[in-house]
VOROGU-668339 format. One record per residue (C-alpha): residue number from 1; x, y, z negated. Coordinates in steps of 0.2 Angstrom, whole numbers, padded with zeros to 4 digits. Layout:
resi = NUM | X = X | Y = Y | Z = Z
...
END
This chain:
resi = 1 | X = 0000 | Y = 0000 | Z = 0000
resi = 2 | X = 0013 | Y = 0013 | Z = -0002
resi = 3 | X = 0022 | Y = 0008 | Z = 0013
resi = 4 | X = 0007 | Y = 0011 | Z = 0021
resi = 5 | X = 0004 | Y = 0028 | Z = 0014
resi = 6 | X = 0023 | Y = 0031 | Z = 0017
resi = 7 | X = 0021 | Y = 0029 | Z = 0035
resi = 8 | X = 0007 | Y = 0041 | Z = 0038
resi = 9 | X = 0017 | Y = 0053 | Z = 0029
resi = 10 | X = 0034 | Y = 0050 | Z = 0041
resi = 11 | X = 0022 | Y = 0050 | Z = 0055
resi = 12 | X = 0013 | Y = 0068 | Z = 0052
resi = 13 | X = 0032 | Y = 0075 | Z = 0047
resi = 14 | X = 0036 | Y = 0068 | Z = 0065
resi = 15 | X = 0024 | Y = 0075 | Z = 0074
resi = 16 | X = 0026 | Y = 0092 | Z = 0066
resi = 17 | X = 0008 | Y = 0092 | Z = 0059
resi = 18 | X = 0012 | Y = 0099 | Z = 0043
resi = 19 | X = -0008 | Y = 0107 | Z = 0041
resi = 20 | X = -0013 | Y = 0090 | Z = 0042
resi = 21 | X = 0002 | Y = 0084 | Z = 0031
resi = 22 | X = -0002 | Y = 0096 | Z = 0017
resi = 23 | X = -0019 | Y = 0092 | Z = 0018
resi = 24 | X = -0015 | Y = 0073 | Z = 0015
resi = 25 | X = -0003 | Y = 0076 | Z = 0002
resi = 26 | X = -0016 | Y = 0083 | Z = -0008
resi = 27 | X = -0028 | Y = 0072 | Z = -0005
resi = 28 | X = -0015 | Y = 0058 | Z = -0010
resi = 29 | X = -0013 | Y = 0068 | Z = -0025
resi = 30 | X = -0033 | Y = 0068 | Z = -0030
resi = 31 | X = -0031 | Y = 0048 | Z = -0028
resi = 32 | X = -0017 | Y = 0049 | Z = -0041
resi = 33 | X = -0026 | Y = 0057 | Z = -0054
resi = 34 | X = -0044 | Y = 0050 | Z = -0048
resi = 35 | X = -0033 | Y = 0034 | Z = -0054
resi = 36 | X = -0027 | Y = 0043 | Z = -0069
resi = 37 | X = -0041 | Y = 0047 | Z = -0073
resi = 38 | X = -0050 | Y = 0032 | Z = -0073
resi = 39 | X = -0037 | Y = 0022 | Z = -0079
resi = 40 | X = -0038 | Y = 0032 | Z = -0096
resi = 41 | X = -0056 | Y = 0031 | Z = -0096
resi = 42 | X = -0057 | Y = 0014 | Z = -0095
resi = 43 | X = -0042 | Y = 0015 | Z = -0112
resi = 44 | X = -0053 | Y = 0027 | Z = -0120
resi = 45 | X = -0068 | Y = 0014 | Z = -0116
resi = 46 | X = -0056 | Y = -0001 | Z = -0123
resi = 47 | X = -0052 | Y = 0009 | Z = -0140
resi = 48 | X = -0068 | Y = 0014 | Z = -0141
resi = 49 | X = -0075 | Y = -0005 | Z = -0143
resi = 50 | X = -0061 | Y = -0011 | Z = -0151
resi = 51 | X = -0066 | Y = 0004 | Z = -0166
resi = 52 | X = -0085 | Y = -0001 | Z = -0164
resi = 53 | X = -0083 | Y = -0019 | Z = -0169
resi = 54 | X = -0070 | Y = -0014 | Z = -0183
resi = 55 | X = -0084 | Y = -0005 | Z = -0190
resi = 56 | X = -0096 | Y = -0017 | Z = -0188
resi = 57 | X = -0086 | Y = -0030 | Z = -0199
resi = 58 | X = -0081 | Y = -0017 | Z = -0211
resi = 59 | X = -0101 | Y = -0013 | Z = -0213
resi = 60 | X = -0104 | Y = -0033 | Z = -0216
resi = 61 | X = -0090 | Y = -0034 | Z = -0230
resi = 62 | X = -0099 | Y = -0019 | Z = -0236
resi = 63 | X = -0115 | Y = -0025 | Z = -0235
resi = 64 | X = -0107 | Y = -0044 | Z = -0243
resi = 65 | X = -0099 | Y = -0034 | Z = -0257
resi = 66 | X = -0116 | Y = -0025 | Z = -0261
resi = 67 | X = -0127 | Y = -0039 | Z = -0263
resi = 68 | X = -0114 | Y = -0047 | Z = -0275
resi = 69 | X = -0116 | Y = -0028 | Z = -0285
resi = 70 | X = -0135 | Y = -0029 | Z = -0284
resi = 71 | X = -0136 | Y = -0045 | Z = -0293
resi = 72 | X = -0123 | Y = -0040 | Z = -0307
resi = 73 | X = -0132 | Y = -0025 | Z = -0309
resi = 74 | X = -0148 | Y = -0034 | Z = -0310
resi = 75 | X = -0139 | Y = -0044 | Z = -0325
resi = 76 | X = -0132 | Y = -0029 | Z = -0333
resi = 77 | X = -0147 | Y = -0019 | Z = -0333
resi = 78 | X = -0157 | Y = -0033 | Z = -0341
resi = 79 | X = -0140 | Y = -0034 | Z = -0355
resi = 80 | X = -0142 | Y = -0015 | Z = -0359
resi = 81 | X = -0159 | Y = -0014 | Z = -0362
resi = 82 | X = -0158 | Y = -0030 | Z = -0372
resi = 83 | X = -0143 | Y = -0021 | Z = -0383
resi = 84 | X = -0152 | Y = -0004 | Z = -0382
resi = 85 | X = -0167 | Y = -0014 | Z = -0391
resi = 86 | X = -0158 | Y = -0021 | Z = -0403
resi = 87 | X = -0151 | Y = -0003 | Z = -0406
resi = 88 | X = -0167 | Y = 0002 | Z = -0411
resi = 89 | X = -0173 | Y = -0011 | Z = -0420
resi = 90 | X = -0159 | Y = -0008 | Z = -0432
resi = 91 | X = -0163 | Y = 0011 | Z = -0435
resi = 92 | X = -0180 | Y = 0005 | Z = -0438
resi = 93 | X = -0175 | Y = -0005 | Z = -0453
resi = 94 | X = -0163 | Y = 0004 | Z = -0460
resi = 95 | X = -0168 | Y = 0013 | Z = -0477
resi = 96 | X = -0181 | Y = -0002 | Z = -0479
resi = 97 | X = -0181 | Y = -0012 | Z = -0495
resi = 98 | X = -0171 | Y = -0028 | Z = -0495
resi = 99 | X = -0188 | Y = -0041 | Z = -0495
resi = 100 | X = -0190 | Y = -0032 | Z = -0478
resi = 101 | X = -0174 | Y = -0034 | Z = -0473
resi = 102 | X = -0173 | Y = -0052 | Z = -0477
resi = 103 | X = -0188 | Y = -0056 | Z = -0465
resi = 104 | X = -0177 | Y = -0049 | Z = -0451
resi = 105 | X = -0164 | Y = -0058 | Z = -0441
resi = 106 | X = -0152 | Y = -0045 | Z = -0446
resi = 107 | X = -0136 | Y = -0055 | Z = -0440
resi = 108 | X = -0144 | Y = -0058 | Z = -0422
resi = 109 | X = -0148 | Y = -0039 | Z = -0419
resi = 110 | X = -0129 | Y = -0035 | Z = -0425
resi = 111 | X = -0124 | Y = -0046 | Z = -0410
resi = 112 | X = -0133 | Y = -0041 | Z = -0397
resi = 113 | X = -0133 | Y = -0021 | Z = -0403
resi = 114 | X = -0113 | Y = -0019 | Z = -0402
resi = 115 | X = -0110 | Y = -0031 | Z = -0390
resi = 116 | X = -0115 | Y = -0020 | Z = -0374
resi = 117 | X = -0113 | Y = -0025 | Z = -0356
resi = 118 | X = -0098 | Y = -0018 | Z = -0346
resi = 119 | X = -0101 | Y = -0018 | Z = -0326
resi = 120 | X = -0086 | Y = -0021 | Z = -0314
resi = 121 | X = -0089 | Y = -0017 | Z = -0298
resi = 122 | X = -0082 | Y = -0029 | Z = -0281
resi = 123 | X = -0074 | Y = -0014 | Z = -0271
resi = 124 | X = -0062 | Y = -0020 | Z = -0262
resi = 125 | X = -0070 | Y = -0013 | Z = -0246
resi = 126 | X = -0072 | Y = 0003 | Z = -0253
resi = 127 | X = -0057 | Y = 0005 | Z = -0258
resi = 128 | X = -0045 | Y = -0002 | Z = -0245
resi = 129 | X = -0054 | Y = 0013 | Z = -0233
resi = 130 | X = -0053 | Y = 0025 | Z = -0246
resi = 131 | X = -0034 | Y = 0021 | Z = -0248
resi = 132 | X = -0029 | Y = 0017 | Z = -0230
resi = 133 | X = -0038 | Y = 0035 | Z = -0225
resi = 134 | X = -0051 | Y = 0023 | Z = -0212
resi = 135 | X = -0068 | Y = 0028 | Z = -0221
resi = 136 | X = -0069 | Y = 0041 | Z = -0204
resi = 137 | X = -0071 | Y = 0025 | Z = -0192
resi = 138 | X = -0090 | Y = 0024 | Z = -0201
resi = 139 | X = -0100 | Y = 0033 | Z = -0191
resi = 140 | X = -0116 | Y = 0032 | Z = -0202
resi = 141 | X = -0112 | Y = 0050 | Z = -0212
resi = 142 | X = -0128 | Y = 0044 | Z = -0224
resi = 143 | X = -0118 | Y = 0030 | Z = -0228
resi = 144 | X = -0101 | Y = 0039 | Z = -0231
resi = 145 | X = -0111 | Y = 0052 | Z = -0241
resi = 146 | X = -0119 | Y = 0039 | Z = -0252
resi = 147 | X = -0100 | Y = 0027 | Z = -0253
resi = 148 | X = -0095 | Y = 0045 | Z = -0261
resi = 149 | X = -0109 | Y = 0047 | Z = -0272
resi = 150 | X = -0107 | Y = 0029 | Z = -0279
resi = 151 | X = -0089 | Y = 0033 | Z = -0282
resi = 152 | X = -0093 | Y = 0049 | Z = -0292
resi = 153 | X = -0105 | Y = 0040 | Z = -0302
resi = 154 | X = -0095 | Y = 0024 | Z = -0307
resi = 155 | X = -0082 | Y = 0036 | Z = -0315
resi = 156 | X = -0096 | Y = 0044 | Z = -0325
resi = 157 | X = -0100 | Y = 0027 | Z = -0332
resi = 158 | X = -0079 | Y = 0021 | Z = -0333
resi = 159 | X = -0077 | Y = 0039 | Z = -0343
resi = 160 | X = -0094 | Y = 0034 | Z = -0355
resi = 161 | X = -0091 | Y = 0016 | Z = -0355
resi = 162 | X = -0071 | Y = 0023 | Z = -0365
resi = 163 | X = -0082 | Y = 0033 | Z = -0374
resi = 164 | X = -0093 | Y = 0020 | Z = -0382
resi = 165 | X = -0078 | Y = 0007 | Z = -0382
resi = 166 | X = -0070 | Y = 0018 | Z = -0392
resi = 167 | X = -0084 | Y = 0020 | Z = -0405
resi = 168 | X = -0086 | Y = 0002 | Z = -0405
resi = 169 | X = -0068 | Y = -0002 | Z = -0407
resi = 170 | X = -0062 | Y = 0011 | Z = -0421
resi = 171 | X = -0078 | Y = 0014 | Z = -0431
resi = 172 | X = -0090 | Y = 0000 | Z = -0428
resi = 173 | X = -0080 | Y = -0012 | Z = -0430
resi = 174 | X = -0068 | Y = -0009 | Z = -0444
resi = 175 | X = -0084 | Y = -0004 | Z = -0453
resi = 176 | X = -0093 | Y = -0019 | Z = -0452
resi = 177 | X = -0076 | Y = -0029 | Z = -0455
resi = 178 | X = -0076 | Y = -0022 | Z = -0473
resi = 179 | X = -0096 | Y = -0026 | Z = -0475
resi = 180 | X = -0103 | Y = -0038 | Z = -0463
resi = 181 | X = -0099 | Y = -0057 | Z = -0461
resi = 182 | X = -0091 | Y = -0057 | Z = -0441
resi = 183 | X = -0093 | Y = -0076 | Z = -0445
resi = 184 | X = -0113 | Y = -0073 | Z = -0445
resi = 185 | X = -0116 | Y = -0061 | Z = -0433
resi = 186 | X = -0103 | Y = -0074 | Z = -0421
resi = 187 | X = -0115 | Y = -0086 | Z = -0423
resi = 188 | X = -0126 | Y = -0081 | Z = -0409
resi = 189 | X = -0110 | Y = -0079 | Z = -0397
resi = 190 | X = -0099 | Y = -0094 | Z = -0391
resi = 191 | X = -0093 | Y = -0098 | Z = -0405
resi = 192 | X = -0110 | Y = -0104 | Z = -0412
resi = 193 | X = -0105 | Y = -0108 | Z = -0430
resi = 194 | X = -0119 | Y = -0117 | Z = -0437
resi = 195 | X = -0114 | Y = -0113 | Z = -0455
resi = 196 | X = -0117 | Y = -0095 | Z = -0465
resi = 197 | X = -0101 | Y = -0086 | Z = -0471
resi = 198 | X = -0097 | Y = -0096 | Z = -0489
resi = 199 | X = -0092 | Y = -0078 | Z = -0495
resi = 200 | X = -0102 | Y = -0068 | Z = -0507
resi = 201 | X = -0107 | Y = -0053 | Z = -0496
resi = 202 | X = -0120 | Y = -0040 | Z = -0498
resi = 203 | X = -0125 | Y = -0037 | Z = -0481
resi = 204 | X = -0139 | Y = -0028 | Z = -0485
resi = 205 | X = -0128 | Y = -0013 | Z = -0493
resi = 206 | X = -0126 | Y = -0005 | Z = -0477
resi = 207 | X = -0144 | Y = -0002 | Z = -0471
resi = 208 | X = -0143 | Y = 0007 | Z = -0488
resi = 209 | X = -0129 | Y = 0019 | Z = -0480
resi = 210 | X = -0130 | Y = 0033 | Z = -0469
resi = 211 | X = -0115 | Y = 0030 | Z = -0461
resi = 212 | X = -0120 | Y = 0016 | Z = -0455
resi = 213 | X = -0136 | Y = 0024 | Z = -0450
resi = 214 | X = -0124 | Y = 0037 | Z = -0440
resi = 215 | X = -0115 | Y = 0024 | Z = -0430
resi = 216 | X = -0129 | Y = 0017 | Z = -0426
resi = 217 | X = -0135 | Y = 0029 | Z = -0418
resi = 218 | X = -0121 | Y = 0038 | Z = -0409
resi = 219 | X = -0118 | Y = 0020 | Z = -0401
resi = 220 | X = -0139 | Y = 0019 | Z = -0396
resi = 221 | X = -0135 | Y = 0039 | Z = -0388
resi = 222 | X = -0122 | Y = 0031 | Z = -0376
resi = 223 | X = -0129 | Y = 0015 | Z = -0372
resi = 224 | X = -0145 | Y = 0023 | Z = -0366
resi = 225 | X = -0133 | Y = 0036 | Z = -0355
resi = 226 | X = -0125 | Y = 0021 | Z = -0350
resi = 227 | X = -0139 | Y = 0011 | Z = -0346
resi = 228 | X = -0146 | Y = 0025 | Z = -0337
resi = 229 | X = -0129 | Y = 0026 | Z = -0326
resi = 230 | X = -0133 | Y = 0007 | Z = -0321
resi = 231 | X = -0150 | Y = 0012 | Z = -0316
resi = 232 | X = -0144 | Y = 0026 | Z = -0306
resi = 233 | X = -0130 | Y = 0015 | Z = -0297
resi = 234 | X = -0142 | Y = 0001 | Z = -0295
resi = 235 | X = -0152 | Y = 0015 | Z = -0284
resi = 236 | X = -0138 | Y = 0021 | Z = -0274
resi = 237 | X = -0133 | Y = 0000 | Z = -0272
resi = 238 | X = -0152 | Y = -0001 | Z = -0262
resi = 239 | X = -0150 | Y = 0014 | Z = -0253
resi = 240 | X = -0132 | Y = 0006 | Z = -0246
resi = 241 | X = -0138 | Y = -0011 | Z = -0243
resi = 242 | X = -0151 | Y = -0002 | Z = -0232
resi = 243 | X = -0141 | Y = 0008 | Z = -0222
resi = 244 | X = -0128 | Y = -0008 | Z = -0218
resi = 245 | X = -0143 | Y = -0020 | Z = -0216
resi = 246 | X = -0138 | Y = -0028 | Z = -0199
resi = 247 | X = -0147 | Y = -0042 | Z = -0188
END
């Protein structure tokens, strides 16, 4: 093909048709870029799928990862309101005289009240866009917005989830070490001991105490704001799941 075009243009030069020449050269030189031309397109085109189905796989791990969220969730959402209840049950009793108290599975509702649930998110997605700078190759900008807004949100509830921690670890707990039986209250975790402490312990003392009554209640302030963050993020977990529904 070249040798061919090569000719026509020794063959014009030969014959001193240099109009004509001229005219051909430019012509040759539109094929060029016509080729050019197409030739990028059809890259363009190439990177273009290439980007599309990247996305597309990158929308079914997020979609994978989300449904494994919504079903923790589910669980956690159920733990919180089981501990907030317990929470509240205790402040109810407190103050009450001990017959009362004796009626009341005191040791149970210390379990499940300080033993509140802690969600851990499956983000491996999420985060290997985030980190690697690819979150721009989704094109869906509701779900971008919403990936953003769930990221906010989970550091509220890691920043309240130190907070109650915190309280749990350096004033529940050595609290209730110096007035409760852990051996009792551990009876209805995986420890399961089927024998009451053989200590003499007034358990009883603390419902008489207002600190006790205090902790109680800081603890019940941020387990409701937690569990109110679960609700929030199991929300936000629907409205993702929806936009990376795929057939």
């Amino acid at each position: 093909m070249i040798k061919f075009f090569r000719k026509i243009r020794q063959n014009l030069l030969s014959e001193n048709k240099f109009s004509k020449y001229l005219i051909y050269a430019i012509g040759e030189i539109v094929l060029v870029v016509i080729g050019i031309l197409i030739a990028l397109q059809i890259n363009n085109w190439n990177q273009e799928r290439i980007q599309k189905l990247e996305e597309q796989t990158i929308v079914k791990n997020i979609h994978t990862e989300y449904l494994q969220n919504k079903t923790i969730l589910k669980r956690r959402i159920e733990e919180a309101e089981l501990c907030e209840a317990a929470l509240k049950q205790l402040m109810n009793i407190i103050g009450k005289d001990e017959d009362y108290l004796r009626k009341q599975n005191v040791d149970s509702l210390l379990f499940y009240a300080f033993d509140p649930p802690i969600f851990r998110p499956s983000e491996n997605t999420i985060s290997g866009l985030i980190q690697s700078g690819r979150l721009d190759l989704l094109k869906n900008k509701e779900l971008v917005n919403l990936i953003y807004n769930w990221g906010r949100t989970m550091k509220a509830l890691t920043d309240r989830t130190t907070r109650f921690t915190a309280i749990s670890d350096n004033e529940i707990s050595p609290y209730l070490s110096k007035k409760y039986s852990y051996k009792d209250i551990d009876a209805y975790g995986p420890l399961n001991w089927k024998e009451k402490s053989n200590l003499k312990v007034d358990k009883f003392q603390i419902f008489k105490e207002i600190e006790f009554e205090n902790l109680t209640d800081n603890f019940l302030y941020w387990m409701v704001d937690n569990k109110n963050l679960f609700i929030e993020l199991d929300q936000l977990n629907d409205k993702i799941l929806k936009e990376t529904q795929y057939d």
